[in-house]
SERO-4910 file (N, C-alpha, C, O; in steps of 0.05 Angstrom, whole numbers):
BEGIN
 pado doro    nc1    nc2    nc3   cac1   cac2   cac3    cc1    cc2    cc3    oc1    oc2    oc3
  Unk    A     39   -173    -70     43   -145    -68     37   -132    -94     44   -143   -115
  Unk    A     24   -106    -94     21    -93   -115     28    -65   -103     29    -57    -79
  Unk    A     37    -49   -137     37    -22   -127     21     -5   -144     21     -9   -169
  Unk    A      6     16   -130    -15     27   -149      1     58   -150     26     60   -148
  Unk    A    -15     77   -154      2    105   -160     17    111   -129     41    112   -128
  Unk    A      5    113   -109     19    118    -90     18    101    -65     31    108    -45
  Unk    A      2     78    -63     -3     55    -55      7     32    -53      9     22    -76
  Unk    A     14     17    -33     27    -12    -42      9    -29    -24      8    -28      0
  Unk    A     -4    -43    -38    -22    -64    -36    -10    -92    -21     13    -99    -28
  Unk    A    -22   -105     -6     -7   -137      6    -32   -153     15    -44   -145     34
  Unk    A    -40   -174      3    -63   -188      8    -48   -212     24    -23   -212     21
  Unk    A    -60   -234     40    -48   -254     41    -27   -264     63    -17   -249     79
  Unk    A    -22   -285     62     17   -293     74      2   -312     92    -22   -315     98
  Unk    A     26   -325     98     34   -351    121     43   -336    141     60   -317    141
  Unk    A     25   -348    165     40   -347    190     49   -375    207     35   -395    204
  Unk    A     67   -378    220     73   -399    239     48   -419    245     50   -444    245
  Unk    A     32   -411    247      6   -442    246    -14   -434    228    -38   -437    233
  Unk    A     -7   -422    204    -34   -422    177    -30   -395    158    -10   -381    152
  Unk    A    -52   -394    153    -46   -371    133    -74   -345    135    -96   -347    146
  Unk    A    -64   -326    123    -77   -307    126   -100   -295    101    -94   -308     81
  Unk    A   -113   -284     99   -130   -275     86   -135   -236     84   -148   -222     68
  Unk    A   -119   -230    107   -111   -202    106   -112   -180     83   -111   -192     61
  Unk    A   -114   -155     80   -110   -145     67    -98   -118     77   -109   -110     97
  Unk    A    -80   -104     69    -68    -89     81    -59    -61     49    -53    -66     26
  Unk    A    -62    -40     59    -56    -19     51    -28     -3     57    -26      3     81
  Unk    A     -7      4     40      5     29     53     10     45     29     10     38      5
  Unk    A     14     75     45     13    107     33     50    100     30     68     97     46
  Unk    A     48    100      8     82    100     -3     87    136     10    110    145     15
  Unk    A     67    148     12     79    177     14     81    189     44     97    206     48
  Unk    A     59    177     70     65    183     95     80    147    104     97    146    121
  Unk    A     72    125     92     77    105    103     70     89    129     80     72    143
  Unk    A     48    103    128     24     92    146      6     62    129      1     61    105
  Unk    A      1     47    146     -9     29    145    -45     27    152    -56     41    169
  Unk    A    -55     10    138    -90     15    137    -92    -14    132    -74    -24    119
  Unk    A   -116    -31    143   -123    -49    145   -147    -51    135   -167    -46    148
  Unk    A   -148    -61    105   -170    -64     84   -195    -77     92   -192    -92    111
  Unk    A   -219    -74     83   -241    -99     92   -228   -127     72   -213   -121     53
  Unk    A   -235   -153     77   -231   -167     59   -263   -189     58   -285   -180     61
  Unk    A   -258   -214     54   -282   -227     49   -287   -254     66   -265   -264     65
  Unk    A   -297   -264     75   -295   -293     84   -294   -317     59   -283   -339     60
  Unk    A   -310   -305     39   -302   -322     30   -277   -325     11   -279   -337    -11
  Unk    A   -255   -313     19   -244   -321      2   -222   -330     21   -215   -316     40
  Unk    A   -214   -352     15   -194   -379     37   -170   -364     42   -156   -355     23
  Unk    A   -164   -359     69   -131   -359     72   -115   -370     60   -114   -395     62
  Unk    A    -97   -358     44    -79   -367     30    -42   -349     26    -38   -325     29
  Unk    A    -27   -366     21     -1   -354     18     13   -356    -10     15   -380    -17
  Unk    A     20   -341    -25     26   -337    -47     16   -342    -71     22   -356    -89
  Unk    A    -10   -315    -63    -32   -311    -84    -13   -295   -102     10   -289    -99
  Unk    A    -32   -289   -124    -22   -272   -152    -39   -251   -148    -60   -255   -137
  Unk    A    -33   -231   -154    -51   -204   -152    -35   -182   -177    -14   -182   -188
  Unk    A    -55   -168   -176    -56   -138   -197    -73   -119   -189    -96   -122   -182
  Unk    A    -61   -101   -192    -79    -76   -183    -66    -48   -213    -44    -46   -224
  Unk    A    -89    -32   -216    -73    -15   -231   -101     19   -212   -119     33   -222
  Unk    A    -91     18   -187   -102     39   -175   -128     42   -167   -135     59   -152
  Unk    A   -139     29   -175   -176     23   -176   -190     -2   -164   -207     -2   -147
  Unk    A   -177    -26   -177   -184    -47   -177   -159    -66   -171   -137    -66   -182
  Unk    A   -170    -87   -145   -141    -96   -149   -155   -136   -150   -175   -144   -139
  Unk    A   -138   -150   -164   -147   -175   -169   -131   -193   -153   -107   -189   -150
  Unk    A   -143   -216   -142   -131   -229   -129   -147   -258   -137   -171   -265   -139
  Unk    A   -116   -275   -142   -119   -296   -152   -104   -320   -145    -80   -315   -140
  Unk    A   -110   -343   -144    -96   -370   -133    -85   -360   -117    -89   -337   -108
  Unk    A    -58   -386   -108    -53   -392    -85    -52   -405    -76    -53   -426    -90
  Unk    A    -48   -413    -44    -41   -441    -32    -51   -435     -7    -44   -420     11
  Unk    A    -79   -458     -9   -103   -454     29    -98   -488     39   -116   -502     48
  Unk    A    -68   -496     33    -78   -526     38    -85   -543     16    -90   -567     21
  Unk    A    -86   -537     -8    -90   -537    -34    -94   -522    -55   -115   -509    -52
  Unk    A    -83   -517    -76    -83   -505   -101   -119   -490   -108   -139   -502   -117
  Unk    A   -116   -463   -102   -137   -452   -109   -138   -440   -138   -121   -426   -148
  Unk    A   -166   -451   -152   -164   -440   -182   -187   -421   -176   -209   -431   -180
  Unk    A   -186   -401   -168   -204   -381   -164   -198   -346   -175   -177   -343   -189
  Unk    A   -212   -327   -171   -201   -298   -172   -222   -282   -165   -243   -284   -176
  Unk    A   -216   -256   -137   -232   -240   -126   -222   -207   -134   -201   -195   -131
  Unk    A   -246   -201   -144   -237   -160   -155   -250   -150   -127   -272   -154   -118
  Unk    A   -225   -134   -115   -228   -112    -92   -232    -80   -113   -216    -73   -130
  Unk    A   -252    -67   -107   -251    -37   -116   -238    -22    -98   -250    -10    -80
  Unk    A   -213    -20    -98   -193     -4    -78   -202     28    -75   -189     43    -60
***
């Protein structure tokens, strides 16, 4: 999870049989929800590291079944 100026960012997560690769948006200010593009290539995974500072948000490692040493920049 990240939070940008009025944005809170959520890439990622485990579900009951795997994991997700999702990317998800919400307006801290109406609190509507938006469903980001994301990438194929980058592996479903649950408890990646991320940063965002409003622009750019980074997303990094994690767990797809094994320890990912990787990192993908979204231009938010």
């Amino acid at each position: 999870m990240c939070v940008g100026e009025d944005k809170l960012y959520v890439f990622g997560g485990c579900i009951l049989n795997g994991r997700l690769n999702d990317f998800y948006e919400l307006n801290l200010k109406s609190f509507e929800w938006r469903k980001l593009p994301t990438n194929d290539k980058i592996s479903p995974r649950g408890g990646p590291s991320i940063a965002c500072n409003g622009k750019k948000l980074i997303v990094s490692t994690g767990f797809s079944g094994i320890e990912n040493n990787d990192i993908f920049l979204f231009d938010i």
